[in-house]
MOPAC internal coordinates of N, CA, C and O (Angstrom, degrees):
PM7 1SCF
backbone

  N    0.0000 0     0.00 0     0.00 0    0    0    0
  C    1.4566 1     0.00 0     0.00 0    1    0    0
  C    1.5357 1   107.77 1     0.00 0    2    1    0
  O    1.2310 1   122.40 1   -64.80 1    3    2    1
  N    1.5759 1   113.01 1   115.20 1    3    2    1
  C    1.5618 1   108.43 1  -177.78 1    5    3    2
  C    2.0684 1   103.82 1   -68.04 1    6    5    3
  O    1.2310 1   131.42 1     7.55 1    7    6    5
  N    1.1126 1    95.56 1  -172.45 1    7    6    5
  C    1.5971 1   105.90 1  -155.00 1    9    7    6
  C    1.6319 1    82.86 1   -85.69 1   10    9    7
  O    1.2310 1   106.88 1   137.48 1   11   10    9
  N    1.3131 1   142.02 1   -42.52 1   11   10    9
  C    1.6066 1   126.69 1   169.37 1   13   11   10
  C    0.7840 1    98.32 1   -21.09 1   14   13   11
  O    1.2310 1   122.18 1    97.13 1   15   14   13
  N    1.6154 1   113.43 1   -82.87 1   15   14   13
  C    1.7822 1   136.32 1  -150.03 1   17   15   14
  C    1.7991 1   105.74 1   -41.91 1   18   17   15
  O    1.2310 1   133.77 1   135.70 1   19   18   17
  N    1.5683 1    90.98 1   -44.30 1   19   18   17
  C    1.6059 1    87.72 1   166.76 1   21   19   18
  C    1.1454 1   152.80 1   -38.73 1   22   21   19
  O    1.2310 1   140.21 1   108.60 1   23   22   21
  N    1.7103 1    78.39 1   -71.40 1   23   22   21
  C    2.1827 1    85.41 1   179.08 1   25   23   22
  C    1.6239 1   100.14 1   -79.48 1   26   25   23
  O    1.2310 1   118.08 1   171.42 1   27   26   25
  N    1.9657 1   121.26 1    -8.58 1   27   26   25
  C    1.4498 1    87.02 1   163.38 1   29   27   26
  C    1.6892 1   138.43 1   -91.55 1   30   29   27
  O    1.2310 1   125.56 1  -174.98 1   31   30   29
  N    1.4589 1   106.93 1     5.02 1   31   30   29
  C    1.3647 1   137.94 1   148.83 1   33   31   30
  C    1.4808 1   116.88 1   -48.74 1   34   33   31
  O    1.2310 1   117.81 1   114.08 1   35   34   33
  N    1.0672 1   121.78 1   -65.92 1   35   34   33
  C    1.5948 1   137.70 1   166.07 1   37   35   34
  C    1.2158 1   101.56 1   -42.23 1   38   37   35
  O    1.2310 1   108.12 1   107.14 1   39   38   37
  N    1.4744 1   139.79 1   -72.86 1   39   38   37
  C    1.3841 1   142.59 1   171.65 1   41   39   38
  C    1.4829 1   124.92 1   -32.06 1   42   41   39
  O    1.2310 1   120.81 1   138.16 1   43   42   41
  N    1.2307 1   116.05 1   -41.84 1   43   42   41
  C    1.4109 1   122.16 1  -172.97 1   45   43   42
  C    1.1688 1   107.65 1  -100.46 1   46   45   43
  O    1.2310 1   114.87 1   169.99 1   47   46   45
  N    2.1294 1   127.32 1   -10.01 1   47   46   45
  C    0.9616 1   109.56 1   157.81 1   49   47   46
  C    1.7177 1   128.76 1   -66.97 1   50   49   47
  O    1.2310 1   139.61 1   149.38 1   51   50   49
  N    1.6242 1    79.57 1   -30.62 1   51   50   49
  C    1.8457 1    86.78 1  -159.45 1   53   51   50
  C    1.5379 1    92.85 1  -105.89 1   54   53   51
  O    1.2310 1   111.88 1   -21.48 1   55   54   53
  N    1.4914 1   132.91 1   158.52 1   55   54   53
  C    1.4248 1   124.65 1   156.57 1   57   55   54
  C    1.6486 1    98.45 1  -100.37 1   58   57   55
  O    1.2310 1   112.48 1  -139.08 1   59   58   57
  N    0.5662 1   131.80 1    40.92 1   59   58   57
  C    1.6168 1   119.07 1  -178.74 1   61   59   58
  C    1.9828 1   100.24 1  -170.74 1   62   61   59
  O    1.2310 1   133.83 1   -87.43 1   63   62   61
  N    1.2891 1    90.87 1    92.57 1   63   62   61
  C    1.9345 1   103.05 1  -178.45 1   65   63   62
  C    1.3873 1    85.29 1  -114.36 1   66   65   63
  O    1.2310 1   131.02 1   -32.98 1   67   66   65
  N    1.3308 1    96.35 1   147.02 1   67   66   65
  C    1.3030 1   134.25 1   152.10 1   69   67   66
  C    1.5651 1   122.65 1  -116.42 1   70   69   67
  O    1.2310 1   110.30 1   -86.43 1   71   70   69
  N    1.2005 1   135.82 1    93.57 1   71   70   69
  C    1.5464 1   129.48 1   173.35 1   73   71   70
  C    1.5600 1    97.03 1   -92.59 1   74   73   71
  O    1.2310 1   136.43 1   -63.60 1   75   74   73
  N    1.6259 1    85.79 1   116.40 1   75   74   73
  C    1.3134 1    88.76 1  -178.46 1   77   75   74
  C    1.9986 1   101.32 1  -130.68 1   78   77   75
  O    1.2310 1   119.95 1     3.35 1   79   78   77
  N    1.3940 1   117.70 1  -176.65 1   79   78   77
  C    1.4541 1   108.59 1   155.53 1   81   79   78
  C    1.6751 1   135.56 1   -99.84 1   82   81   79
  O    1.2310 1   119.24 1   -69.50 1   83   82   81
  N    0.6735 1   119.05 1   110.50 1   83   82   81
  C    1.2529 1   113.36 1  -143.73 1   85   83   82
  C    1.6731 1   140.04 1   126.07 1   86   85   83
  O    1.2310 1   111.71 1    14.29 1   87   86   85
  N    0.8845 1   133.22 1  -165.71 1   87   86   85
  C    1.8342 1   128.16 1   145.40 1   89   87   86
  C    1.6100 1   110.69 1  -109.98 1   90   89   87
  O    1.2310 1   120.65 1     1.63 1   91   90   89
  N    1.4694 1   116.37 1  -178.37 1   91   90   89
  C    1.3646 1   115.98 1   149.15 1   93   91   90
  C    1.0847 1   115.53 1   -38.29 1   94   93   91
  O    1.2310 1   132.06 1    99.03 1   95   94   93
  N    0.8276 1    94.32 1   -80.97 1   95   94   93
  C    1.9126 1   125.71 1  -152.50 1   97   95   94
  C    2.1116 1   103.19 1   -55.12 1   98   97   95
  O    1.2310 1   129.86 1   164.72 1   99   98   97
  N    1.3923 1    98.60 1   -15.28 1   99   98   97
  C    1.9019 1   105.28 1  -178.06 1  101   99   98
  C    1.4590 1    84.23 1  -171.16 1  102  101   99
  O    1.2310 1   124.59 1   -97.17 1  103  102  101
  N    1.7796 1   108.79 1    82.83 1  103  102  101
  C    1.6961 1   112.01 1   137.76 1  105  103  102
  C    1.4434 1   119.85 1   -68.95 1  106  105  103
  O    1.2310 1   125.45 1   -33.62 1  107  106  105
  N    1.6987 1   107.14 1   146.38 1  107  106  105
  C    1.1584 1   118.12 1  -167.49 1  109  107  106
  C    1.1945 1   109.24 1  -100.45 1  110  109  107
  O    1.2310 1   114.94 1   177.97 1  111  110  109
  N    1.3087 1   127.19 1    -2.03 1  111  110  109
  C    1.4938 1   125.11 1   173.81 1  113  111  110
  C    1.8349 1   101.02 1  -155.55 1  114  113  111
  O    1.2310 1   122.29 1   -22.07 1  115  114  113
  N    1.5106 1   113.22 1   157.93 1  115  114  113
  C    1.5232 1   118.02 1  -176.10 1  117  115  114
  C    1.1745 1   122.21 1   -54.73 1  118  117  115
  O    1.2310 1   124.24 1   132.13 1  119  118  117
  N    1.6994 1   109.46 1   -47.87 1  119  118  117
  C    1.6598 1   102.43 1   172.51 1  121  119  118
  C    1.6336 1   117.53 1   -74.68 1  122  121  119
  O    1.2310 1   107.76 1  -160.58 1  123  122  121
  N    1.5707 1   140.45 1    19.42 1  123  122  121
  C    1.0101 1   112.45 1   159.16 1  125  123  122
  C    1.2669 1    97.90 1  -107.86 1  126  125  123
  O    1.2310 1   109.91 1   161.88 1  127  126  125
  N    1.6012 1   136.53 1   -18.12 1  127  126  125
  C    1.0624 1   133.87 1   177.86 1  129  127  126
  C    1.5703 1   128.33 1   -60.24 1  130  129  127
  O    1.2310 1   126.34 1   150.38 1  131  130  129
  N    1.6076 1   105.42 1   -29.62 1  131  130  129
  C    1.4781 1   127.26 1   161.35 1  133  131  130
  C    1.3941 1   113.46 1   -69.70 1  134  133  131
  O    1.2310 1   117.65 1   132.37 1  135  134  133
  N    1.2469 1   122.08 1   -47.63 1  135  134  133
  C    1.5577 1   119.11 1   151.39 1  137  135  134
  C    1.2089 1   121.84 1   -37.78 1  138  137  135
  O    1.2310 1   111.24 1   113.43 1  139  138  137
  N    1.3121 1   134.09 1   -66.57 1  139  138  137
  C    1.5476 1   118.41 1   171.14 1  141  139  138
  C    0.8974 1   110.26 1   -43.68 1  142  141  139
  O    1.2310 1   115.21 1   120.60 1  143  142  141
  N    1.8406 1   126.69 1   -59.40 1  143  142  141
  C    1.4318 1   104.48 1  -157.34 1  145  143  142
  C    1.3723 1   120.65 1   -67.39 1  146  145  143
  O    1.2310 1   115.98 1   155.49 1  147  146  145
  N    1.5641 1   125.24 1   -24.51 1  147  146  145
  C    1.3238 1   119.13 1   157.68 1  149  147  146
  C    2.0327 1   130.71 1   -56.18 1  150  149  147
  O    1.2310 1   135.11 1   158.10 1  151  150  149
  N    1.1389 1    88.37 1   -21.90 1  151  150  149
  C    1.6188 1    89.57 1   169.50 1  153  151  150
  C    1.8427 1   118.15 1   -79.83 1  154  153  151
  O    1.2310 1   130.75 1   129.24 1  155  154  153
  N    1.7419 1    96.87 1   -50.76 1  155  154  153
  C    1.2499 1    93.62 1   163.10 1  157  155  154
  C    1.5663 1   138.91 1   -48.00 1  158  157  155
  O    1.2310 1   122.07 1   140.90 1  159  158  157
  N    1.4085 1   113.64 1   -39.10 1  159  158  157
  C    1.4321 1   123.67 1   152.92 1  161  159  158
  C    1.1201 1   130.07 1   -46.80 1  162  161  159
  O    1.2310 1   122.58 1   135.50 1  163  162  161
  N    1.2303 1   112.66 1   -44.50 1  163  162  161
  C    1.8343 1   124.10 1   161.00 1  165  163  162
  C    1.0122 1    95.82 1   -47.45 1  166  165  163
  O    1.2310 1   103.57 1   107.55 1  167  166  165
  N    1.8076 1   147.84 1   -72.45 1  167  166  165
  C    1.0425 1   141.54 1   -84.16 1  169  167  166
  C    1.5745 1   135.99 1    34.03 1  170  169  167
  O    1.2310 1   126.01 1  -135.80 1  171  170  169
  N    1.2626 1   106.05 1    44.20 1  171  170  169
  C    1.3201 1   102.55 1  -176.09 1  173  171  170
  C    1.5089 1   118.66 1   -96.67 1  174  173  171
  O    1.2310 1   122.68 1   -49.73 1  175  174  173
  N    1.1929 1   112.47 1   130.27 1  175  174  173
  C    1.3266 1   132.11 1   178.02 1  177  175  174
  C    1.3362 1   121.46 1   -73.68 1  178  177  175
  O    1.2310 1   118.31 1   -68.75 1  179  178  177
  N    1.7031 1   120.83 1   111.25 1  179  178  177
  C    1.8844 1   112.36 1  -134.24 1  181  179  178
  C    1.6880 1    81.23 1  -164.64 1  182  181  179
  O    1.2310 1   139.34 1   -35.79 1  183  182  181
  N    1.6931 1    80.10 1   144.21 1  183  182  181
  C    1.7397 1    96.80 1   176.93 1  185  183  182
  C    1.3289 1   105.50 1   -94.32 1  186  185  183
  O    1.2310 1   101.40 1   -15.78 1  187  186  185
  N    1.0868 1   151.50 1   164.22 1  187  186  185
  C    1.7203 1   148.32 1   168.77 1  189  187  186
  C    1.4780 1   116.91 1  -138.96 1  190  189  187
  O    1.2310 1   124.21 1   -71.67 1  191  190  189
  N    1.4263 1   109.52 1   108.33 1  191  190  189
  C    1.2996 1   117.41 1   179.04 1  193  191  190
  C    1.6606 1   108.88 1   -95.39 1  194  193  191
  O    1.2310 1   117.37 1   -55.95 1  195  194  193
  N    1.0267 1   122.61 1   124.05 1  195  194  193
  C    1.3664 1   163.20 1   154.95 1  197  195  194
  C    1.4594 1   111.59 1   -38.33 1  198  197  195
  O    1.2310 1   110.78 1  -139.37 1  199  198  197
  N    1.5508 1   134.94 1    40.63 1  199  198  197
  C    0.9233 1   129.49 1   169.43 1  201  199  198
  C    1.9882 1   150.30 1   -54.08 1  202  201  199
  O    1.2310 1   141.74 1   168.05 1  203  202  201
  N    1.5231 1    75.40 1   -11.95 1  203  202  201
  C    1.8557 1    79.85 1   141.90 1  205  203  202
  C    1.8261 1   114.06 1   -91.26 1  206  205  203
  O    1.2310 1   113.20 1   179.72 1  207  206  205
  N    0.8910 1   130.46 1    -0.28 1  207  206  205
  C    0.9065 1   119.62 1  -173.01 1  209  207  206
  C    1.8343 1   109.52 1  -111.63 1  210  209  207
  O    1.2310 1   122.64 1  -179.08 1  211  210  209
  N    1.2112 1   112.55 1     0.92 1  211  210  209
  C    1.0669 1   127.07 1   178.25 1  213  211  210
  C    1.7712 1   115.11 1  -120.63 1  214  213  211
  O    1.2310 1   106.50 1  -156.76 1  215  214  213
  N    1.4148 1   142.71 1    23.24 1  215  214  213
  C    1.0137 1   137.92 1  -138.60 1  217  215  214
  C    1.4809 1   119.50 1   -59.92 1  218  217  215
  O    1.2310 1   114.96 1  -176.79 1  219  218  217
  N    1.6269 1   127.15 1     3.21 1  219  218  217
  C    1.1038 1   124.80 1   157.85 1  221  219  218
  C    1.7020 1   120.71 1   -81.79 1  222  221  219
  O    1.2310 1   123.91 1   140.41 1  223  222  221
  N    0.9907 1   110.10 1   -39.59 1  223  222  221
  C    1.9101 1   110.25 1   148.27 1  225  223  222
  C    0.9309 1   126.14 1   -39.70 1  226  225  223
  O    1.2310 1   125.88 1   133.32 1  227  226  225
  N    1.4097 1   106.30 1   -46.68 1  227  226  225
  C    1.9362 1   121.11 1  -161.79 1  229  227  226
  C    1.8248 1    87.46 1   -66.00 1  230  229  227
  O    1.2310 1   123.09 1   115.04 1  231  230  229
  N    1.3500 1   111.69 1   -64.96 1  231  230  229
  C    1.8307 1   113.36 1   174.73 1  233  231  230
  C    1.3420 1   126.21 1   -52.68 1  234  233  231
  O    1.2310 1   124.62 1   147.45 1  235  234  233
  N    1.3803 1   108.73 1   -32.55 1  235  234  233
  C    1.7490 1   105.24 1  -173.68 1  237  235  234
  C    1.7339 1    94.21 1   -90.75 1  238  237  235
  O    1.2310 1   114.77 1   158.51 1  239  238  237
  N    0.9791 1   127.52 1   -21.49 1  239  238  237
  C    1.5453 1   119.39 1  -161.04 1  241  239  238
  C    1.5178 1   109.26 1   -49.07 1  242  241  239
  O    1.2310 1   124.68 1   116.60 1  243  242  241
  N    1.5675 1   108.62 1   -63.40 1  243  242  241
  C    1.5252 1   117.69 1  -164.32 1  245  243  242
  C    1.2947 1   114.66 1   -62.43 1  246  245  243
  O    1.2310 1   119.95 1   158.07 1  247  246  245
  N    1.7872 1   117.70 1   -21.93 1  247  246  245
  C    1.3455 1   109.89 1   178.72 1  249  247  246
  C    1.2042 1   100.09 1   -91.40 1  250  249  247
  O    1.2310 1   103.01 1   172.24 1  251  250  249
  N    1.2600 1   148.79 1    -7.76 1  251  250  249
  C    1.6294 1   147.13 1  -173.46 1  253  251  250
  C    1.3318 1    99.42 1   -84.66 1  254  253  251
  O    1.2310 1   114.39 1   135.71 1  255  254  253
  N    1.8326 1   128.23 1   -44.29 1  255  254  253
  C    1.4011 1   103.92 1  -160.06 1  257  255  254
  C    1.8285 1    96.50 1  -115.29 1  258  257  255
  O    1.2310 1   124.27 1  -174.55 1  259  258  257
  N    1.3032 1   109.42 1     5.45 1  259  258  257
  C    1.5966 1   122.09 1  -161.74 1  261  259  258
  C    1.0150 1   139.68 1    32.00 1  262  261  259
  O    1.2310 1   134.91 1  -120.05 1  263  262  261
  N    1.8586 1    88.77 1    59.95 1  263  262  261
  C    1.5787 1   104.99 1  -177.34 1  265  263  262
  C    1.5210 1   105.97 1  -127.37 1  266  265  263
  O    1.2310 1   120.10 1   -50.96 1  267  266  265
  N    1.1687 1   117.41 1   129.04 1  267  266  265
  C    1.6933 1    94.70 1  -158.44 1  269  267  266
  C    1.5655 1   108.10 1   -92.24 1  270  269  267
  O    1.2310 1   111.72 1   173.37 1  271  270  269
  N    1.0838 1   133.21 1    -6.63 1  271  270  269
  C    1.5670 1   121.27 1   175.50 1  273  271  270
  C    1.4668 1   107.28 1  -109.43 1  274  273  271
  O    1.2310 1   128.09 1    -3.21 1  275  274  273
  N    1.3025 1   102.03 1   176.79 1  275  274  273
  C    1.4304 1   131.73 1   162.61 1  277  275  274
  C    1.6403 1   128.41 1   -84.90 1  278  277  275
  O    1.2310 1   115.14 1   -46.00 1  279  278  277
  N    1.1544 1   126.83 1   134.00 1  279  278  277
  C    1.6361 1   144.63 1    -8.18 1  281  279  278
  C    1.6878 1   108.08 1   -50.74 1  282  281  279
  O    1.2310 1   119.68 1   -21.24 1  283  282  281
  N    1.0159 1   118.21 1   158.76 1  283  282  281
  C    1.4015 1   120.63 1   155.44 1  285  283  282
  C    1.9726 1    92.82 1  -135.21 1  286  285  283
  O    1.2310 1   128.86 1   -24.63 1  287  286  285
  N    1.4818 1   100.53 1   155.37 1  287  286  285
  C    1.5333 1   110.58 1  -173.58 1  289  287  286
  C    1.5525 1    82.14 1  -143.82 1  290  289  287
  O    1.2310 1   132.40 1   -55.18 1  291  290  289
  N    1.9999 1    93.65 1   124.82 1  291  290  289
  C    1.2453 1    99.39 1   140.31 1  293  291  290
  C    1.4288 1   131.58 1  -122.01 1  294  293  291
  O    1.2310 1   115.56 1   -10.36 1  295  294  293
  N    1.3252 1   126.03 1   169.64 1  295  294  293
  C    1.6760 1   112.23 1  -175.14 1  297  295  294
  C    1.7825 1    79.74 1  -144.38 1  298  297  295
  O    1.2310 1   136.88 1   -51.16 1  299  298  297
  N    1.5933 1    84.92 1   128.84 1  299  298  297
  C    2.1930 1    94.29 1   176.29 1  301  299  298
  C    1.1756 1   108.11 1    72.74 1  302  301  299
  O    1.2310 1   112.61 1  -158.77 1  303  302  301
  N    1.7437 1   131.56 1    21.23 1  303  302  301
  C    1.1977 1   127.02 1   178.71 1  305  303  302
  C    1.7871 1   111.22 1    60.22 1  306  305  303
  O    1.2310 1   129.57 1  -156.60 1  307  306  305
  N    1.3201 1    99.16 1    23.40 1  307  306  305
  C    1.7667 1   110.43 1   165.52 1  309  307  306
  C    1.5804 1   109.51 1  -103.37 1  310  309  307
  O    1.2310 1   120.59 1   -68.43 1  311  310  309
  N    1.0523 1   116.47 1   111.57 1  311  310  309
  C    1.7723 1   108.42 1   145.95 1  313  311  310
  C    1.4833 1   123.53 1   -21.30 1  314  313  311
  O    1.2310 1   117.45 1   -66.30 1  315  314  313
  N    1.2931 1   122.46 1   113.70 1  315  314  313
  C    1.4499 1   116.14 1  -178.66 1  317  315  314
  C    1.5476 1   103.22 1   -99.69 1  318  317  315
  O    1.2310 1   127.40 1   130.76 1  319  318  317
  N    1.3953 1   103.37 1   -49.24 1  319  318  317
  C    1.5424 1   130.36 1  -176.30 1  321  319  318
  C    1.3367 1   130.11 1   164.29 1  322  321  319
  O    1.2310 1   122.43 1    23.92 1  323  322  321
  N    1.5015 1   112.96 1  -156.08 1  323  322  321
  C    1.1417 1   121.67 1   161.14 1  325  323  322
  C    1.8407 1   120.52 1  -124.96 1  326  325  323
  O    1.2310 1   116.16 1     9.90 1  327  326  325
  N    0.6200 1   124.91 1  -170.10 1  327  326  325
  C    1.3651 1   156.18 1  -164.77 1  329  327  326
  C    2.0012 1    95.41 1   -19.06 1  330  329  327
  O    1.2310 1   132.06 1    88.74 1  331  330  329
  N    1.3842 1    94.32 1   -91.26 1  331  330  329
  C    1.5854 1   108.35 1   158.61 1  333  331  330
  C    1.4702 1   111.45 1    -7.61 1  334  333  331
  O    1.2310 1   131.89 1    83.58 1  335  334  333
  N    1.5717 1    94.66 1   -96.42 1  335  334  333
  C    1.5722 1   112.70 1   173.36 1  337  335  334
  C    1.8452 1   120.15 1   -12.90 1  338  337  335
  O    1.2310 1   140.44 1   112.05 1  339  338  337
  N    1.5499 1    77.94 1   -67.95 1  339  338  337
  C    1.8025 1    87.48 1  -178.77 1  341  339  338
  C    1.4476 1   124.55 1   -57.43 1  342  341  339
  O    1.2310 1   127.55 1   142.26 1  343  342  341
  N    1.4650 1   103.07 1   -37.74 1  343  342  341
  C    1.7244 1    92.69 1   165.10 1  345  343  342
  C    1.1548 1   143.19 1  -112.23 1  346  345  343
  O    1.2310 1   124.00 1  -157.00 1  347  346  345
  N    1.9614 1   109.94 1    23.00 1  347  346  345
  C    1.2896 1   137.43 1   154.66 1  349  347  346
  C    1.5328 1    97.43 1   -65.75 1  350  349  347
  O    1.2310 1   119.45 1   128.25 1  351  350  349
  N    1.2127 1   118.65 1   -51.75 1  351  350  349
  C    1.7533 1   122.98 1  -179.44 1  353  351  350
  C    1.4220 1   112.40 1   -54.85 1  354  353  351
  O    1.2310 1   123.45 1   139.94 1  355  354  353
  N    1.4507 1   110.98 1   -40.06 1  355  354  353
  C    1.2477 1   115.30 1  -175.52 1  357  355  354
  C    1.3720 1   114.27 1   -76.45 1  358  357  355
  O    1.2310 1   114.89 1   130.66 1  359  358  357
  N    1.3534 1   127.30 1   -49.34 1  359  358  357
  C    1.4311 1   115.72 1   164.49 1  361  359  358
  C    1.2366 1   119.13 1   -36.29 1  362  361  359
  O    1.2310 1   121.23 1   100.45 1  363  362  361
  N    1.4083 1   115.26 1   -79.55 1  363  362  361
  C    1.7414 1   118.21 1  -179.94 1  365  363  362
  C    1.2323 1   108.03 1   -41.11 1  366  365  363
  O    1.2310 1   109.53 1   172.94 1  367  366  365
  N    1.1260 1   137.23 1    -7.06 1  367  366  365
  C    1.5280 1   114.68 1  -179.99 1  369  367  366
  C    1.9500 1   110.69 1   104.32 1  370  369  367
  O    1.2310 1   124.45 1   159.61 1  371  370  369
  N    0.8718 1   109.05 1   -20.39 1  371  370  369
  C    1.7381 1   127.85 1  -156.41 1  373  371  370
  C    1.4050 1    81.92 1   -72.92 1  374  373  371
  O    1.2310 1   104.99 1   106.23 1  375  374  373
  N    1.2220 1   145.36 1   -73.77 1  375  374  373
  C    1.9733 1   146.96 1  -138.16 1  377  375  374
  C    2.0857 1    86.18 1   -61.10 1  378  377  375
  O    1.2310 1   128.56 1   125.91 1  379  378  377
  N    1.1627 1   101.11 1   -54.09 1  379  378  377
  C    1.5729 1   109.92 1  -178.31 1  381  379  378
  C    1.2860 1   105.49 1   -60.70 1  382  381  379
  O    1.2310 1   100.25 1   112.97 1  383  382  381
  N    1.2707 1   153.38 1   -67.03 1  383  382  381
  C    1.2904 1   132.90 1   150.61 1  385  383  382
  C    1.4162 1   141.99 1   -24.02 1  386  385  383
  O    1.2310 1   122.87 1   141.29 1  387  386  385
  N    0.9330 1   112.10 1   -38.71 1  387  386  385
  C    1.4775 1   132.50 1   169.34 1  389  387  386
  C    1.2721 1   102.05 1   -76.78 1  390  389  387
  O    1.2310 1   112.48 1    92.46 1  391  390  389
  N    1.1209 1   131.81 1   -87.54 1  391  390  389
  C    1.7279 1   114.58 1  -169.15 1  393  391  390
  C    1.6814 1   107.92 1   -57.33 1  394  393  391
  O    1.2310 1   107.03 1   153.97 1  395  394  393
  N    1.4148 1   141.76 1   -26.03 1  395  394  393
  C    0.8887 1   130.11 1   165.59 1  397  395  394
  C    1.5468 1   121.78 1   -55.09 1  398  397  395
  O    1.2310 1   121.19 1   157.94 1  399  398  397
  N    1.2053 1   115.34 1   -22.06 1  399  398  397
  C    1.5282 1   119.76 1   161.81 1  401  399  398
  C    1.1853 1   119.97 1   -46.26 1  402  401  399
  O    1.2310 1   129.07 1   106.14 1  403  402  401
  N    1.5111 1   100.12 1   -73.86 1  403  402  401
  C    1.4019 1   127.33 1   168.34 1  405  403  402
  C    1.2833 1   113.96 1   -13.27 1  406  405  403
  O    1.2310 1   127.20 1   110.96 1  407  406  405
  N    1.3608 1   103.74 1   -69.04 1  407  406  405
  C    1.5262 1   117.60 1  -145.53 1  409  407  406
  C    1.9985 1    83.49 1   -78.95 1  410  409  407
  O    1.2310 1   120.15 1   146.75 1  411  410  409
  N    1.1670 1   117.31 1   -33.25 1  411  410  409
  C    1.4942 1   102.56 1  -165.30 1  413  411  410
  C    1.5072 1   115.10 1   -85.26 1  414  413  411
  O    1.2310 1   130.56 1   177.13 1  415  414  413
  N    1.2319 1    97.23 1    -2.87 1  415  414  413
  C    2.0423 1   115.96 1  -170.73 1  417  415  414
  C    2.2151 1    86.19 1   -85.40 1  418  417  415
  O    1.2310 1   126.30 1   137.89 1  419  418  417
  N    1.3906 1   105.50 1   -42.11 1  419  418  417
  C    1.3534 1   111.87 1  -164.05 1  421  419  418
  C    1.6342 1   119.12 1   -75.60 1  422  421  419
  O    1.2310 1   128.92 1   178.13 1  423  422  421
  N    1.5726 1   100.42 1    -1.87 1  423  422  421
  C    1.6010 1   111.70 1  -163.75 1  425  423  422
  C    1.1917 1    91.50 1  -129.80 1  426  425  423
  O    1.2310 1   113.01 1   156.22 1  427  426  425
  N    1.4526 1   130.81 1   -23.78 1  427  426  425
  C    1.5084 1   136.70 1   176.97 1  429  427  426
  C    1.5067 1   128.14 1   -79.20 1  430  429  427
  O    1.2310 1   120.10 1   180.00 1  431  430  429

């Protein structure tokens, strides 16, 4: 399975990715670590791929969703963003709406 097939495997498992560097629990740089904490605030329920720890992801990522840094968040196998994005959403209220979808489309 080439590294596409991958992260679009990953996507359709999870609706709620986070490619971030690092994990939750030990981000490896500020903007994915600010990313969690905006998801966590949501409560959003999110898979997190570890792209230093994967370095064929870490390369194919930016040309797959054409975003060139790290975090990237998707929800529905859509590009949402990165870092910025995610906690412009999160202020307004929007990241909490959005994964609350999610989560009720996934139990529904």
């Amino acid at each position: 399975m080439d590294v596409n097939e991958r992260i679009k495997a990953v996507l359709v498992e999870h609706p709620v990715v986070l490619f971030m560097k690092g994990t939750p629990k030990y981000p490896m740089c500020g903007f994915s670590s600010r990313a969690v904490q905006a998801l966590e605030e949501a409560g959003a329920d999110y898979h997190a791929v570890n792209v230093l720890a994967d370095p064929e992801v870490r390369a194919a990522l930016p040309h797959f969703s054409n975003w060139p840094t790290f975090p990237q968040l998707f929800i529905q196998g859509e590009l949402i963003g990165g870092c910025d994005v995610i906690e412009d959403l999160n202020s307004a209220g929007e990241l909490a709406r959005m994964v609350a979808d999610v989560a009720s489309q996934a139990h529904g």
